[in-house]
C-alpha positions in Angstrom: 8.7 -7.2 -1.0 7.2 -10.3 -0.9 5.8 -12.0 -4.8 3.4 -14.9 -4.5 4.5 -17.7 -7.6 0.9 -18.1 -8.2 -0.8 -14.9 -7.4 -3.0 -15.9 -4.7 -2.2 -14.9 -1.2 -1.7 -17.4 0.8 -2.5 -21.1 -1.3 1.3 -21.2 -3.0 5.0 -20.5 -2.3 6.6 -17.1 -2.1 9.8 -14.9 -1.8 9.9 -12.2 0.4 13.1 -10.3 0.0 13.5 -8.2 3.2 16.7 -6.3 4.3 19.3 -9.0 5.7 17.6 -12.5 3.9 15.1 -13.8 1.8 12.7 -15.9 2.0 11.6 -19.1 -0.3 8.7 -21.3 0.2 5.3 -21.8 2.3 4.1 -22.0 5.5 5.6 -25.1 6.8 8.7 -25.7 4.2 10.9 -22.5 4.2 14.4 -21.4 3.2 16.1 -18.5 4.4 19.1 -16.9 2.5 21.1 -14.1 2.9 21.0 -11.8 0.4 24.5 -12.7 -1.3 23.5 -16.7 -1.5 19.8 -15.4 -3.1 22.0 -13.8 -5.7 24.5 -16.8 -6.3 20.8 -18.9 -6.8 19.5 -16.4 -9.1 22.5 -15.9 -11.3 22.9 -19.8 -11.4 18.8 -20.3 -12.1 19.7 -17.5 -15.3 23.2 -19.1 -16.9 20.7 -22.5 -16.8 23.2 -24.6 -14.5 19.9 -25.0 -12.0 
């Protein structure tokens, strides 16, 4: 699944979740989690301590 933050293709950052990592960023400035460290970011991003 990949979900563009701005909704154009290609202009703006992403995430791709695919099986074993996601992916954060755009062409050029990326970060690659695994799937458990996405899930510590997300849960962190939702209490409001990021």
């Amino acid at each position: 699944m990949k979900i563009y933050l701005c909704g154009e293709k290609g202009c703006c950052p992403y995430i791709e979740i695919r099986d074993n990592e996601v992916i954060i960023g755009e062409e050029g400035n990326m970060c690659r989690l695994t799937k458990e460290e996405f899930d510590i970011l997300r849960e962190k991003i939702k209490r409001g301590e990021i």
